[in-house]
N, C-alpha and C positions, 0 to 999 in steps of 0.2 A: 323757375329757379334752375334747374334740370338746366333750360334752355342757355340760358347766361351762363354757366358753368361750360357747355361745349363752346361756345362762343370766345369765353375768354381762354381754353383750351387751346382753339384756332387762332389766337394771337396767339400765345406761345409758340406754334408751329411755326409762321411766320417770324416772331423773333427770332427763333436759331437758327431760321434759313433756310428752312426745308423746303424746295420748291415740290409740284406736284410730279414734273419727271425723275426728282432724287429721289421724292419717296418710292417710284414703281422700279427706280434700280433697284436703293433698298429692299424693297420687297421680294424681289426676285433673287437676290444673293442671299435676303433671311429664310426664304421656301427651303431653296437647297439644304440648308442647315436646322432648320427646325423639323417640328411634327407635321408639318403640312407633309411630306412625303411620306412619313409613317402611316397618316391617316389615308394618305391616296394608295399607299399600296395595300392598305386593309378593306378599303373600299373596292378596288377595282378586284380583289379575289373576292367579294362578295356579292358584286354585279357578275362576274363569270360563273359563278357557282350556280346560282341563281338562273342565269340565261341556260347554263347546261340544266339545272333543275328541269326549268319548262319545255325543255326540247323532248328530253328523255322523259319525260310525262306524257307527253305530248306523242311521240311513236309509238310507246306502248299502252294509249292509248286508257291511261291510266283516268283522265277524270272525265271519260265518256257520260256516267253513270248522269255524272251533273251536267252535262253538258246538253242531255237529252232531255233532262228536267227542266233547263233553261229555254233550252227550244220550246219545250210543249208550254212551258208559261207565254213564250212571246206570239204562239200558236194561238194560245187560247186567246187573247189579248186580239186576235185577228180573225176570229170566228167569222165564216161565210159561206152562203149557200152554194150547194155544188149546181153549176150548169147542167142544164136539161137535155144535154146531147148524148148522153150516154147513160143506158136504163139496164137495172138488173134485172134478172128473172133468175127468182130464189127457188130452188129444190129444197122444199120446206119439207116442216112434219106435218103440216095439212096434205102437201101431196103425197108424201109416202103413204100415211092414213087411207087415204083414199083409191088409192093404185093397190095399195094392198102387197110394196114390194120394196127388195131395201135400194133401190135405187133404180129409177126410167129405163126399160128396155133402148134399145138402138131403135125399134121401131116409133115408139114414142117421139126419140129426140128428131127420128126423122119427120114423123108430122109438124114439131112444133119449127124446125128448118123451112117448110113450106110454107108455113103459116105467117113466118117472120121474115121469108123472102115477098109471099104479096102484100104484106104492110108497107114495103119499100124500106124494111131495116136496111142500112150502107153497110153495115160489118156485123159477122156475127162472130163470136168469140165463147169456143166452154173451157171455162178453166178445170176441165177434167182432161183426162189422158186416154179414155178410151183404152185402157191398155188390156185391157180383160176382155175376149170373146164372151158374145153372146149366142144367139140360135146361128146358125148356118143362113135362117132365112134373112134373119135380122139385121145381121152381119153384112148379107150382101144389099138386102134394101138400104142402110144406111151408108155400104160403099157410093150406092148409084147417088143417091142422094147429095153427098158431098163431091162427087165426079159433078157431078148437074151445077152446080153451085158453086166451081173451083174458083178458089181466090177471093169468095166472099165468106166462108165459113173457116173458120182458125177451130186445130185442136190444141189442146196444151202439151207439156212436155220438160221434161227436167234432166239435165244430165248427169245429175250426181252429186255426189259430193263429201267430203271427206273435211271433220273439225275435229282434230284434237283425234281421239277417240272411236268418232261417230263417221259412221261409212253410210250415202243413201248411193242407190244403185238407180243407175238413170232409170226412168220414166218414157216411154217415148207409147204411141195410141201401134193398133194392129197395123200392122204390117199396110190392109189392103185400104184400110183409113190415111196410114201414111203416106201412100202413095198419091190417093184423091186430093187430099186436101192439107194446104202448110200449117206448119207449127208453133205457136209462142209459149215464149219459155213461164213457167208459172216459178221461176225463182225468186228468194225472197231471202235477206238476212236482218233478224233480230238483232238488237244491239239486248244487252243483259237485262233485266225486270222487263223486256218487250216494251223499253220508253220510246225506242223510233223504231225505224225500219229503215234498210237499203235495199233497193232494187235495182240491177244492171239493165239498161236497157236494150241491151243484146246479151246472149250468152255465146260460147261456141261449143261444138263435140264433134271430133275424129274431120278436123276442118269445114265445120260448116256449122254458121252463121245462124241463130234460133233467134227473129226478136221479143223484146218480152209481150208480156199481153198487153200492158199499158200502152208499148210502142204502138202494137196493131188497131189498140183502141183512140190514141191520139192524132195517128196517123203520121207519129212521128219520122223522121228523116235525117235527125242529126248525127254527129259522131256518138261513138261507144261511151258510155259513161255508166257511173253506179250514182247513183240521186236517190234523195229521201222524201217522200209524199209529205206532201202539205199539210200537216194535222188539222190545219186550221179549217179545212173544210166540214161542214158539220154533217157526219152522215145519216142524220134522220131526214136529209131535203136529198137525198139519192132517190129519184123514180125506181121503186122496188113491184114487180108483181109476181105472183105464184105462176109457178112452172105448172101447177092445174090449171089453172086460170086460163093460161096461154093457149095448151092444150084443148083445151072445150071449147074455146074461142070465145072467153068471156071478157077479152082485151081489146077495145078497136084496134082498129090497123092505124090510127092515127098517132097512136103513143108510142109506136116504132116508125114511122113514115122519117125518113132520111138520117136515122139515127144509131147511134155504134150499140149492142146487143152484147151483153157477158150475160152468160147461165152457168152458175155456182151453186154451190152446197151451202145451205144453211140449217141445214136438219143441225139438232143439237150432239148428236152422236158423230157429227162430219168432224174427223182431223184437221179439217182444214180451219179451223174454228181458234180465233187469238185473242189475246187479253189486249185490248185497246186501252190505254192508258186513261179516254177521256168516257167512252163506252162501253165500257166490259167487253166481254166476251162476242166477237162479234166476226163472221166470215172472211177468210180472206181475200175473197173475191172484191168485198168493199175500200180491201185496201190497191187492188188493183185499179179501181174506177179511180179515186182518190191521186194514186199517182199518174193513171191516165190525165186526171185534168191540171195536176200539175206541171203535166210535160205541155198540155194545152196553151198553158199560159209562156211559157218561151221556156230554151234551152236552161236547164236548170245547170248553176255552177258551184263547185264545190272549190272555195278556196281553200277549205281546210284552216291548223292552225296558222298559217304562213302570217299573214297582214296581220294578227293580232300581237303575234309572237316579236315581229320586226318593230311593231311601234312600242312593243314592252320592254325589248332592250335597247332602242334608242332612249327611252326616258330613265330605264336605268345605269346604261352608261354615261347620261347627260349628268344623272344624282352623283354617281361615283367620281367623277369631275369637280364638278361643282364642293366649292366653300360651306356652302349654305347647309342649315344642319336643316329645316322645315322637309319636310317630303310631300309638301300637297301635290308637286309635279309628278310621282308615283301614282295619287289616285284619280288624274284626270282621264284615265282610259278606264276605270271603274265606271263613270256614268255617260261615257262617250260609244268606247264599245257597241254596251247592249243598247243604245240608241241607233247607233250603226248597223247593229245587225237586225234588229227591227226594221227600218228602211229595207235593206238589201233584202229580206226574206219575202218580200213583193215582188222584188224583180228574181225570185227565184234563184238568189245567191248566197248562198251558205258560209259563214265566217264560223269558226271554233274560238273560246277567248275564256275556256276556263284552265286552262293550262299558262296563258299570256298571265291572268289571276294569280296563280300560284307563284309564278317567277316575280312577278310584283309583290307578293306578301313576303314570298323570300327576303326579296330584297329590301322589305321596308323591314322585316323583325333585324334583321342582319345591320344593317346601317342605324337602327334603334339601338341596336343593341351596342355597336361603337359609339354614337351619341351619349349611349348613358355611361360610358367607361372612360370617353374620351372628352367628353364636353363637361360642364359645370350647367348642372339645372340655371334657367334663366339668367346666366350670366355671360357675355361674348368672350368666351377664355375656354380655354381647355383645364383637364383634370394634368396632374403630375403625371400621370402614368404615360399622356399623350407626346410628354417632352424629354422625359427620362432615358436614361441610357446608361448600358455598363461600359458605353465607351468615354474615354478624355476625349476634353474638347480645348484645347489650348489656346483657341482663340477667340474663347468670351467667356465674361465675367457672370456669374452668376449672380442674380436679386431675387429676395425675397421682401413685399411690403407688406407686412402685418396690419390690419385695423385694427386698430383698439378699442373693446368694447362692440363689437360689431353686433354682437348676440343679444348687448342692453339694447342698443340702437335697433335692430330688428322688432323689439317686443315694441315701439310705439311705433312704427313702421311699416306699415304691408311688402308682402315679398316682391310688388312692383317696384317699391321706394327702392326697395334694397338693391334689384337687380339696376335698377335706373342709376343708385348711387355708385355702384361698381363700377357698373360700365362706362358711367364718365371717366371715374378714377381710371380706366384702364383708355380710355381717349389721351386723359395726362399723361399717361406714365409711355402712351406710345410715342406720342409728340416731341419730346425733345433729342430724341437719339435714335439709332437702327434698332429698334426693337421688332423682332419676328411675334410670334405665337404668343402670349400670355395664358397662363394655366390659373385657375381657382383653387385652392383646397381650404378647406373650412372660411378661413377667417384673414387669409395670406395668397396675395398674387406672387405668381413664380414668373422671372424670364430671363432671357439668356440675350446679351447683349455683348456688338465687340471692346476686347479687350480695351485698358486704355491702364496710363502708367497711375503709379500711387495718387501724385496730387491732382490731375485731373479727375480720377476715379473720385478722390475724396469731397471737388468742387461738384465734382457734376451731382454725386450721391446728396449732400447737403444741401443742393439746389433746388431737387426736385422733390425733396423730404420739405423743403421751408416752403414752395410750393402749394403741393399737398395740402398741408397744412390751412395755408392760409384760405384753399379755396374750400376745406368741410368747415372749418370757423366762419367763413364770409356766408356762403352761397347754401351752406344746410344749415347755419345758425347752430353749430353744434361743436360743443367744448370739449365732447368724450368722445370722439373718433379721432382722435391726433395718430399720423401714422408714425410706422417705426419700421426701419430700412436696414435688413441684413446683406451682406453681398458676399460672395465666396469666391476667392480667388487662387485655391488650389487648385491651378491648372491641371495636374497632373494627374486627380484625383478621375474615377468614373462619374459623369453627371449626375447620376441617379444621386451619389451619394453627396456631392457637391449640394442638391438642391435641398437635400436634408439638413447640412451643413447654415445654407444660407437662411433657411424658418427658425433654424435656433438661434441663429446670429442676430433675425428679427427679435424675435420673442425674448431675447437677453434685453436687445433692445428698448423693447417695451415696457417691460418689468425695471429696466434704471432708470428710463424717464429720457432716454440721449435720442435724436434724431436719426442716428444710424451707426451700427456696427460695421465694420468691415474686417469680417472673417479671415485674416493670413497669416502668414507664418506667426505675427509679431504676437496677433492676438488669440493663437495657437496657443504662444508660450504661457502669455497672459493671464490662458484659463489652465489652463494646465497649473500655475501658480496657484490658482484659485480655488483648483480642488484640493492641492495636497495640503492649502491652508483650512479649507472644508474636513479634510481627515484632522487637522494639528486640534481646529475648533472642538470637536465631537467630543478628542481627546479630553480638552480643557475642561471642557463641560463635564463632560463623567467624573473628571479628577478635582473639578471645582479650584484649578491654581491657578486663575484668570488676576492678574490684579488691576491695579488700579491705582490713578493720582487723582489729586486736585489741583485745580488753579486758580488761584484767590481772585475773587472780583470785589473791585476796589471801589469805597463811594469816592468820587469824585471832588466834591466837596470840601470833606474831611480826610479823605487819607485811610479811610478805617476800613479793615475787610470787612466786607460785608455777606461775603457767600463764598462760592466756591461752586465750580462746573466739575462733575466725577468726568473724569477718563478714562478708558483702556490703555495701562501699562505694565503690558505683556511680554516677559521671554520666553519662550516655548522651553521646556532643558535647561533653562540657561543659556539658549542662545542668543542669536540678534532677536531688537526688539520689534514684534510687529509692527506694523502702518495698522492707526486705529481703523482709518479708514479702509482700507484693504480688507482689514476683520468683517467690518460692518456688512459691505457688500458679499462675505462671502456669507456670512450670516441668511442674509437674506434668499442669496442662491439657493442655500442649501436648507430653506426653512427652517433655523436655528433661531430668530432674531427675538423673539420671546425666550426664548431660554436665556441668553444671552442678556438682555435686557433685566431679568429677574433678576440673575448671577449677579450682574453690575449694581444693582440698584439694592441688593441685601446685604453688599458687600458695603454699599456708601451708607447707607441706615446704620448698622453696626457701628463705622465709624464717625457718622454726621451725631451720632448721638451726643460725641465729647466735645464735639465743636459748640452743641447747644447749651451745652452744661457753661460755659466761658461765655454765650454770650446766646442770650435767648432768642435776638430777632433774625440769627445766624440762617439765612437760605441755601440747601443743601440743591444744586441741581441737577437731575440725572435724562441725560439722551434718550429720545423715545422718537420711532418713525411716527408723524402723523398718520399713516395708514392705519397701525394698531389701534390708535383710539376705535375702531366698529370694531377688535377682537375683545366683546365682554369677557372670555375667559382670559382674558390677562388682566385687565381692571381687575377683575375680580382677585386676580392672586396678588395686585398690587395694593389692594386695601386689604387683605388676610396680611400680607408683611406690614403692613403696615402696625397693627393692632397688635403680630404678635410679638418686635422689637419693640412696642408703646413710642412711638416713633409721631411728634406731633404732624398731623397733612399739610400746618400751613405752614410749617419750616418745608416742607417738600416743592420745587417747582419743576415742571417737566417741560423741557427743551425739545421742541417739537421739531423737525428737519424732513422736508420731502422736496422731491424734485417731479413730482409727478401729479395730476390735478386729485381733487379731495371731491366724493361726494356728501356734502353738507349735511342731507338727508340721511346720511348712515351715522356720522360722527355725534350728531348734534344731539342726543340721548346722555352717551358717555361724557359729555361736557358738561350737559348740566351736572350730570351724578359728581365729578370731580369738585366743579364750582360749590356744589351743595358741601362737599369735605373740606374744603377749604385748601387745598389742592390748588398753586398755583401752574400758569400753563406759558409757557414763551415762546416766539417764535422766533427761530434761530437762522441764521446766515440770510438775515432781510437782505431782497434784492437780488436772489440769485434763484436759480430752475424755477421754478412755482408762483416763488415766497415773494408776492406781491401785493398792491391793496386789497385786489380781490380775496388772497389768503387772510388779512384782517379781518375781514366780514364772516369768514366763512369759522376762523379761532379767533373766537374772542378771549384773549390773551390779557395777562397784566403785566407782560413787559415784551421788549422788543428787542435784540438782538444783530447791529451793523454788523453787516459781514466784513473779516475781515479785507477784501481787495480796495476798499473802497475809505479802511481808518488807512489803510499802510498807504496811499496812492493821496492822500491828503497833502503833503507839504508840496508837492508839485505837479496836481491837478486840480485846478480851477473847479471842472466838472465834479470831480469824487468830491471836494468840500463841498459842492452845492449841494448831492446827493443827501451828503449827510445833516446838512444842514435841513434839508428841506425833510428828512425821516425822521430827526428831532423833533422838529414844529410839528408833523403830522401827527407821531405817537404823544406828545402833550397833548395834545389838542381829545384826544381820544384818551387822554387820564392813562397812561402807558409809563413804564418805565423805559427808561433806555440805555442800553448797553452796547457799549463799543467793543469790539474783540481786533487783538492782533493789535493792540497798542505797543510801540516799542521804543519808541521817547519821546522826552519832556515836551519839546513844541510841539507834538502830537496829542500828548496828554494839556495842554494849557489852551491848547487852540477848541478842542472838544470840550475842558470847563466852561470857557468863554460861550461856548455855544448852546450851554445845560448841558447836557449830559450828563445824565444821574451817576452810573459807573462805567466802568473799562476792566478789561483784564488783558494781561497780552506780557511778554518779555518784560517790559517795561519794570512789573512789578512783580513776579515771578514765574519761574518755567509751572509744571502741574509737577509735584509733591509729594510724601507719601503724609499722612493725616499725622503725624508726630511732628514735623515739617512746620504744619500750618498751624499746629497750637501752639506752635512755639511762637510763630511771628504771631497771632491773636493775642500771648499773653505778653509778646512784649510791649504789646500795643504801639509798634513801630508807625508813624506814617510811609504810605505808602511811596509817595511820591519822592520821599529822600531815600528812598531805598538804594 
């Protein structure tokens, strides 16, 4: 259905000629002028914020915290044993115990040096400093010892260091240590809760070049860099043995035979002792091994946020560009990313991507958030707000198209129908002219199209309203969504307020039942008339000086009155007389039309009473909109007058008049209740807005009512006599009475006896009356027709 509807859409397109490069001119001169620039320049301060968001996250190093927690998830996720090239030998609490001291003399460390140079250890490394004398003898045996051994034995050493606050004062081993044997740096920086670590792979002090202990232990060569150890190593597969062990010579020499050598502190009392995220508490030393074999594995590289950062504002400058309200191209670096950087943390290259994160969340709450301000939930149109301006636009027309009923049509409808039924409508409504942006609000498409003069505005409006129409009656099978087309053409007015202008223009619209208003000066005045006739109404009513006539309807037949139709004849003051019809509609505007309707109708009771007295079968009729029939509180005040004038219901007929469709379902209660009173009901000006067969079926009526364009158009239209002909034949046929209105001479009136017609009323046989009037022609019991 859906389908056929854009289809026959795109014949329309091609009817008016639109080719596919006039539309992208089109397009391109309605950008400039509409909300697509509003919205691009709300967008792009929101992509800039956003991209400054993540940078500045991102240097001050603000989403570290997670960034380190993301690493060690994709760590764990990569868990693997450490290579066997590189063994520790722990200064336990076994060896203290048993040494009986709070840490190895020099002489010690020098035995276990000997011990681990005939094994064929390749390097030996302590991640101590040495910085404290010991005995004199001790001192100098461990000088010789590492002189003996130069270049194979590393001491540690730290230059300092100053955070915030905190001052450490370099570290460097004794003097005659320093001299034997080089140093690696034992530096180390914790990032916050100790979730990673950095290590520099050289340090420098007072210009000279310290590597660290990983370097010495990897045998590293590269440039200077600060790199983070590979959590993912599992350190329970580190070759660990006791610094007794070593010592006593309970180790073969085969567990060091060509192998790198660190001796660290594992006693539980050792400072040197960190909270390992995946291990607890566990030596530093093990984090040096750890990063030694991560240097093992190739130059480790640290992009930082950069590549995460550069692909998060190319996707968010791309969104900010882009039409398209979806943001899934936002969250493809959400599972791309941390796929990417899993890959890369193999080949020891490091990406950051929770700061890229953030600039994307930014930018998708941000751009949501003009979605929801600027767009219509599932509908392709923007809100009012996105098209609005307190600037004049002078050169286009402002429209507004109302659905009518939209809200009934919804409740059998899923919000897909709905948004599917819009969206074509707004296919239509783009299709035949330069229409830019189209806005949603509740129940009414808003848009702004160029200017064009009175009677083309008027063709083109009434074109695309009979349009509309024809295609929610064909293609939705649906009666009660008839649109209704406001258009505003105070140029001079500010937008904003223009487009307010044009939903009321709609919604007048819809509420008379016309196909389109168009909002300008004329029908400025027009309403402007119509409120001060809205104050004169109010007036009347409180004061109750509303009058009224009659207009005798004649049998036809006979000549004999037979009824009379009530009218409003009204001077306000004593001045000019209102247009009844003018009344009625302001009535209506001003939710009066029950007040109104009583006034009238208590006013004709009073009077109908003297006409029954003269002649019993006398039919008193009084105007009622068929919409009131589903307001039971007027029935209901219509049968209290009725009982408390003693006023018979079946001298009373009510003259039904709408321009607007009826639902069956709501009236059809109140109908019977009237039928049951005996209460008759007619439908008035057959043939015109509504008042068609379909309204026979819908008011089962006992009489019928020609409008008058069609008795006055009889002497010299073929057509209009056929009409009427063929309304007669229909309403006998359906046991109706029939009444001609706007009869206003004789071959008028001879040619509708000749044809039946029950009665007429019109000129002919008199204007409307005041009730002294008509009892007087009743009692003179004139015929009509020699009047």
């Amino acid at each position: 259905m859906i389908a056929s509807l854009k289809s026959l859409a795109d014949r329309m397109r091609r009817a008016f000629g639109s080719s596919e490069g006039e539309e992208a001119v089109l397009k391109a001169r309605l950008d400039r002028r509409s909300g697509a620039d509003l919205l691009r320049r709300k967008r792009i301060k929101v992509a800039a914020m956003a991209i400054l968001f993540g940078v500045v996250s991102a240097a001050i190093d603000l989403p570290l915290p997670a960034e380190d927690a993301l690493r060690l998830a994709r760590a764990q996720l990569r868990t693997r044993p450490t290579p066997p090239d590189i063994v520790m030998i722990a200064i336990d609490d076994f060896t203290l115990n048993e040494l009986g001291q709070p840490m190895p003399n020099r002489h010690q460390d020098s035995a276990v040096i000997e011990k681990l140079v005939q094994a064929g250890a390749k390097t030996i490394v302590f991640d101590r400093a040495h910085a404290d004398p010991d005995s004199s003898e001790n001192d100098a045996e461990f000088a010789r010892t590492l002189a003996k051994h130069r270049g194979k034995v590393w001491l540690g050493m730290s230059p300092g260091n100053q955070i915030g606050f905190q001052k450490s004062e370099p570290i460097f081993p004794v003097e005659a240590f320093r001299l034997a044997a080089p140093q690696a740096s034992m530096v180390g920086y914790f990032s916050p809760f100790s979730l990673s670590l950095q290590i520099p792979t050289e340090v420098e002090y007072k210009g000279i070049k310290y590597p660290a202990i990983s370097a010495v232990l990897a045998g590293y060569r590269g440039p200077a860099a600060r790199f983070r150890p590979d959590l993912a190593f599992n350190l329970n597969t580190i070759r660990t043995y006791s610094y007794l062990d070593v010592l006593r010579g309970r180790v073969g020499a085969k567990e060091f035979a060509g192998k790198s050598v660190i001796i660290g502190n594992t006693f539980i009392d050792s400072r040197d002792m960190h909270r390992h995220p995946i291990y607890g508490k566990v030596s530093g030393t093990y984090y040096q091994i750890i990063s030694a074999n991560t240097l093992l594995r190739g130059q480790p590289i640290d992009l930082m946020w950069f590549p995460a950062m550069l692909i998060a504002a190319a996707l968010i400058i791309t969104q900010a560009l882009s039409r398209r309200r979806s943001m899934g191209v936002l969250w493809l670096p959400v599972a791309a990313l941390p796929l990417a950087a899993f890959i890369l943390d193999e080949y020891t290259v490091n990406i950051d991507m929770i700061s890229a994160f953030l600039a994307l969340i930014f930018a998708a709450i941000g751009f949501s958030r003009i979605n929801s301000k600027y767009f219509s939930a599932g509908i392709d149109a923007m809100t009012t707000t996105a098209i609005s301006s307190e600037k004049a636009n002078a050169d286009s027309d402002v429209f507004a198209l109302k659905i009518a009923n939209l809200s009934e049509l919804s409740e059998e409808w899923s919000s897909r129908d709905i948004g599917d039924f819009v969206n074509t409508l707004i296919g239509y409504v783009k299709g035949p002219g330069e229409v830019g942006d189209i806005a949603f609000e509740r129940d009414v498409l808003i848009w702004l199209a160029p200017r064009m003069e009175n009677v083309e505005l008027e063709r083109h409006t009434d074109g695309l309203a009979l349009m509309l129409n024809t295609a929610i009656s064909h293609d939705w099978q649906s009666s009660n969504g008839a649109p209704a087309i406001g258009v505003d053409t105070n140029h001079d007015l500010p937008v904003a307020l223009r487009i307010k202008k044009a939903m009321q223009a709609a919604d007048e619209a819809a509420t008379r039942g016309v196909r389109f208003i168009i909002n300008d000066a004329a029908h400025l005045e027009a309403r402007n008339q119509r409120l001060e006739l809205i104050r004169l109404l109010e007036k009347g009513l409180r004061e109750r000086d509303i009058g009224v006539a009659y207009q005798p309807k004649i049998d036809l037949a006979s000549g004999r009155i037979v009824g009379a139709e009530t009218l409003i004849r009204w001077r306000p003051g004593g001045g000019e007389l209102i247009n009844p019809q003018d009344l009625v509609l302001a009535a209506e505007a001003g939710d009066r039309i029950n007040e109104l309707t009583l006034l009238v109708m208590e006013s004709a009771l009073i009077d109908g009473k003297q006409a029954i007295a003269l002649d019993p079968r006398f039919k008193l009729a009084v105007n009622m909109s068929a919409k009131s029939l589903s307001d039971t509180h007027l029935l209901f005040d219509i049968m209290t007058m009725l009982g408390r004038y003693n006023f018979p219901p079946e001298n009373l007929t009510l003259e039904l008049t709408e321009t607007a469709k009826l639902e069956d379902h709501r009236i059809a209660p109140q109908i019977a209740a009237l039928k049951a009173r005996g209460i008759g009901l007619s439908i008035d000006d057959f043939g015109t807005g509504e008042s068609n067969l379909e309204y026979i079926e819908k008011l089962p009526s006992s009489e019928l009512k020609i409008d008058k364009k069609f008795v006055q158009h009889m002497a010299k239209s073929d057509e209009s006599r056929a009409v009427v002909r063929a309304t007669i034949e229909i309403a006998h046929s359906l046991g109706k009475v029939v009444v001609a209105e706007g009869v206003e001479d004789l071959e008028v009136a001879a040619t509708l006896r000749a044809m039946g017609c029950d009665q007429a009323q019109g000129y002919l046989f008199s204007q409307a009356i005041g009730m002294p009037e008509l009892l007087a022609m009743m009692g003179g019991g004139r015929a009509a027709l020699n009047a």
